[in-house]
C-alpha positions as a printed Julia matrix, in Angstrom:
256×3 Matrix{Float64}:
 -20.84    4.66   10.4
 -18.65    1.77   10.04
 -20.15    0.35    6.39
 -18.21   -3.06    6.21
 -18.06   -3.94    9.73
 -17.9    -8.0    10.27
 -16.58   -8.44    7.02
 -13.89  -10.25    5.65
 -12.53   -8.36    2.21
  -9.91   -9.77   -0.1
  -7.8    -7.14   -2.28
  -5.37   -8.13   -5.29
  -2.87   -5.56   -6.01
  -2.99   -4.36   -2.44
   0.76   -2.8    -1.74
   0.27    0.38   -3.78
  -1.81    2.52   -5.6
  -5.36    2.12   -5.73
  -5.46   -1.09   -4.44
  -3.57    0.31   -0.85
  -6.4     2.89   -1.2
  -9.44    0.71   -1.33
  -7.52   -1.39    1.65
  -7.21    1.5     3.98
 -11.1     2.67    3.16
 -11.91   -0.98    3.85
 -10.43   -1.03    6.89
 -11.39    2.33    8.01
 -14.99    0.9     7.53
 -14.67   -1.59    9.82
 -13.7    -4.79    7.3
 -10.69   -7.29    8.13
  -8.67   -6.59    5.55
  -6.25   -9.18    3.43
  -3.75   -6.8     1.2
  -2.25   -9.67   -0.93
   0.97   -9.0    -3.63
   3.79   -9.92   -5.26
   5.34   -6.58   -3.53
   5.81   -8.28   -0.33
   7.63   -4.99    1.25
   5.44   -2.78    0.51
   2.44   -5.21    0.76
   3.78   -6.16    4.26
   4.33   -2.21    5.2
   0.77   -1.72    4.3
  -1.07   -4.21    5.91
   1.12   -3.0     8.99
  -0.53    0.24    8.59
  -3.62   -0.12    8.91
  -2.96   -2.57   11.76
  -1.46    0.46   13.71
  -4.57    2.63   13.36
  -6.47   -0.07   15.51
  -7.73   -2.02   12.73
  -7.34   -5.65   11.41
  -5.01   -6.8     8.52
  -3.17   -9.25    7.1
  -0.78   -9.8     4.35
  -0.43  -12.65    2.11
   2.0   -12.83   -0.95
  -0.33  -13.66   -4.11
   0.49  -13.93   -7.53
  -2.73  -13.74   -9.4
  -1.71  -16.04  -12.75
  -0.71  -19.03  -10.66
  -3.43  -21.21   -9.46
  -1.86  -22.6    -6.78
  -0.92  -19.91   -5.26
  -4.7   -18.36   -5.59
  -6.32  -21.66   -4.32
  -4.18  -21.67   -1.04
  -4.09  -18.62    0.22
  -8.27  -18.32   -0.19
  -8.23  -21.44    1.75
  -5.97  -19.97    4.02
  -7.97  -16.49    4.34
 -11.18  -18.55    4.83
  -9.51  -20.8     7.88
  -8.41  -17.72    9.15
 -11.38  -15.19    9.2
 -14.17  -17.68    8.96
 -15.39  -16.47    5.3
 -14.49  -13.9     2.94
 -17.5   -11.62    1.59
 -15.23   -9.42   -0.63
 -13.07   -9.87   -3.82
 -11.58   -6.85   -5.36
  -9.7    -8.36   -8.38
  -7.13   -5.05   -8.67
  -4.13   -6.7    -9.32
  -3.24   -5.68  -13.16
   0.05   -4.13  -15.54
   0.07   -2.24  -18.42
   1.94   -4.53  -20.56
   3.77   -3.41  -23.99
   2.73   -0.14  -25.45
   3.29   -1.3   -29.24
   1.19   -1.86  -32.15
  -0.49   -5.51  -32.17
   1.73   -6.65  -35.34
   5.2    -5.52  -32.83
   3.57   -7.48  -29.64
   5.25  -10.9   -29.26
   3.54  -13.88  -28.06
   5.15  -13.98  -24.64
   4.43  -10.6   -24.35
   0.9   -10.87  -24.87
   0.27  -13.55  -22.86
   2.13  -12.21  -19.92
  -0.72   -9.92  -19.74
  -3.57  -12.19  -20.09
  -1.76  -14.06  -17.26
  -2.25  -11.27  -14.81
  -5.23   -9.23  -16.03
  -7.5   -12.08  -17.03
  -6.28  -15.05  -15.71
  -5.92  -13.48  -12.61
  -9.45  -12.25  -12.49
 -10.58  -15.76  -13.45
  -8.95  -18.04  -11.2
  -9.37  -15.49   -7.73
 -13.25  -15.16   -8.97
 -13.33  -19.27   -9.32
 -11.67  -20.07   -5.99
 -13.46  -17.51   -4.06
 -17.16  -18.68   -5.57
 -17.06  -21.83   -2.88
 -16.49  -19.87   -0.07
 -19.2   -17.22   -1.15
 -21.68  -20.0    -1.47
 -20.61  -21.05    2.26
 -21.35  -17.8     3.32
 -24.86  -17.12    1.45
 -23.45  -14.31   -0.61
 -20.92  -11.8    -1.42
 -19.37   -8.88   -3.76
 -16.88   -9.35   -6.03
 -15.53   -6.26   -7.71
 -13.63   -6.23  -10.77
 -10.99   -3.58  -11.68
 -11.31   -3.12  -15.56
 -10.62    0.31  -17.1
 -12.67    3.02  -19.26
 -10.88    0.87  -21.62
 -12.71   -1.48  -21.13
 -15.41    0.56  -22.53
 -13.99    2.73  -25.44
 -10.37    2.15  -26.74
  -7.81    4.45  -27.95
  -4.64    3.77  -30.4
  -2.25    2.37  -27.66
  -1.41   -1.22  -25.39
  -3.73   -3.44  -27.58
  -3.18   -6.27  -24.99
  -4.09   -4.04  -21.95
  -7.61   -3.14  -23.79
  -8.04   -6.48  -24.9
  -8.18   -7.69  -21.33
 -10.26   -5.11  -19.57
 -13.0    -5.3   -21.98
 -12.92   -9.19  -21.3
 -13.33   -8.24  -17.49
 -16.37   -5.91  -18.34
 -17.95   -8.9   -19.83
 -16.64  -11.62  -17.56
 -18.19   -9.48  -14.98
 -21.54   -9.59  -16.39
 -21.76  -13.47  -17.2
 -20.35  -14.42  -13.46
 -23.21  -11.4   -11.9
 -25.75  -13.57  -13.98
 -24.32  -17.17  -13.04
 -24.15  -16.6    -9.46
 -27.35  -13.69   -8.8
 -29.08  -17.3    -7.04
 -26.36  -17.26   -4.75
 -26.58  -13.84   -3.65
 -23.07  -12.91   -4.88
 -23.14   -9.89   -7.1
 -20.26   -8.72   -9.38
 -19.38   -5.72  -10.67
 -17.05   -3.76  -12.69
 -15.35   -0.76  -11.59
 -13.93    1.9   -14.66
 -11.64    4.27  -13.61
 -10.03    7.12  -16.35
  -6.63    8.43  -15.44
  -5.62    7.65  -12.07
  -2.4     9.2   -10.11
  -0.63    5.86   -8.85
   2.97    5.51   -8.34
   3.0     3.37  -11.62
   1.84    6.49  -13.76
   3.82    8.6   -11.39
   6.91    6.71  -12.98
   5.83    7.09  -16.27
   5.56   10.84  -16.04
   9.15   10.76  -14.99
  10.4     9.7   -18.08
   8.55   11.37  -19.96
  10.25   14.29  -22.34
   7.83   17.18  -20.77
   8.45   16.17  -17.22
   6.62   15.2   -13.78
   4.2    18.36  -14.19
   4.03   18.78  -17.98
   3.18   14.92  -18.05
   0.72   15.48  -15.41
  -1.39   18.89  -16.81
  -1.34   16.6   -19.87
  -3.78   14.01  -18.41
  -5.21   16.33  -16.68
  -6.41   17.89  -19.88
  -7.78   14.73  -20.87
 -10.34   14.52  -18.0
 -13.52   17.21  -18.27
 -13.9    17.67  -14.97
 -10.14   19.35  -15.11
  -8.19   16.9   -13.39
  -6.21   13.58  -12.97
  -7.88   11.2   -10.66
  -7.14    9.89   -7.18
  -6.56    6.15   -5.92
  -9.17    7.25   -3.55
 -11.84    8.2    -5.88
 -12.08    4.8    -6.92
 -11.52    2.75   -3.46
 -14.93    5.13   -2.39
 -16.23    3.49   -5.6
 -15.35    0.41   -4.49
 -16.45    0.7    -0.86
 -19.86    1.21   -2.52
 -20.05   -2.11   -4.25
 -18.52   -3.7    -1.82
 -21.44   -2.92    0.98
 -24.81   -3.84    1.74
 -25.64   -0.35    0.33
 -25.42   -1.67   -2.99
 -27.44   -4.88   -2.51
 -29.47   -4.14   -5.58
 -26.89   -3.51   -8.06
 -24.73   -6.45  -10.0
 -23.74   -7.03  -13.56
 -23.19   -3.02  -13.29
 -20.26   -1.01  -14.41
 -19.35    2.13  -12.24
 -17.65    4.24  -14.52
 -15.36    7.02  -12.37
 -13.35    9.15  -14.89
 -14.0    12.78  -14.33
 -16.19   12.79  -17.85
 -13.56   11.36  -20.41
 -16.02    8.63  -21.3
 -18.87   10.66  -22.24
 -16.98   13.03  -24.74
């Protein structure tokens, strides 16, 4: 069963990761998929992808922080597919890994560009067209982070607990319209960004990796696919009765 057929679905951070996961899901499921990123390669390569299996796809180039940018290419997506019924704000960075007293401005706000800002302005632009269309899902990436914290990337934690609750107030603003949002919270995830990290780290690719893995009760490191099954969830008509939510996939590590 095709769970998103007819649907138009929007995905920030779509080139790599777990936002190329929840794209390919999507479009596996029958939805006409818009991969937007600054990776424009890779974002390109994926969109073609998924075009080759039989499905549809497009890619736009999108960074999140600039308005402009956001405003015309949801105008475009909407002249294009006749509506958009899914947002998946993915698109985020890590930012500096340093105490708050070490973090400079510029720094700081760098991340609150992409992580927040970004949610923000895609969530306000896409609201009009939702209201066209008599409803919608918008699903926010924020983090188990966003829940608990831990003694690292202040900035990073500071912005996905923001999206937990920015997630709550737009699910209550906009219930009357049919458009729910909610937050997904994945643990440790095995993307080519943490991939990287492992590779500089002193123990090494594997050492790195049985080191997360140890984190995780369940055993193991997630996968970008755990969450975009999460995400396929919220996104359909299965989940018409859930909004202001937070799905929490992380193999246990919150409830320790």
């Amino acid at each position: 069963m095709k769970r998103l057929e007819g649907y138009v679905a929007v995905i920030t951070g779509g080139a790599r990761g777990i936002g190329k996961a929840i794209c390919e899901l999507f479009a596996d499921h029958g939805a006409k998929t818009v991969v937007t990123d600054i990776l424009d390669e890779e974002g390109r390569k994926s969109a073609e992808e998924i075009k080759n299996k039989g499905a549809e796809a497009e890619f736009f180039h999108l960074d999140t922080s600039v308005e402009k940018q956001v405003k015309e290419v949801l105008a475009q997506v909407n002249e294009k597919f006749g509506g958009i019924h899914v947002l998946v704000n993915n698109a985020g960075i890590s930012g500096p890994n340093k105490p708050t007293h070490e973090i400079a401005l510029d720094e700081w706000q760098n991340l609150i560009d992409i992580n927040l800002n970004g949610v923000f302005l895609c969530t306000k632009h896409v609201i009009p067209y939702m209201k066209q269309g008599k409803g919608g899902s918008i699903i926010n990436l924020s983090s188990i982070y966003g829940i608990i914290s831990a003694p690292d990337v202040p900035a990073y934690h500071a912005s996905k607990g923001a999206v937990r609750l920015m997630t709550k107030t737009d699910a209550l603003l906009y219930a009357k319209d049919k458009i729910r949002v909610n937050s997904i919270h994945p643990g440790y995830i095995w993307t080519p960004l943490v991939e990287a990290l492992a590779k500089e780290s002193p123990e090494g690719v594997e050492g790195f990796r049985r080191k997360l893995d140890d984190l995780h009760p369940i055993g193991h490191i997630g996968e970008p696919m755990d969450i975009a099954y999460g995400a396929l969830y919220l996104a359909s008509a299965e989940s018409k009765f859930v909004t202001g939510s937070e799905l929490v996939i992380d193999g246990g590590y919150t409830a320790q």
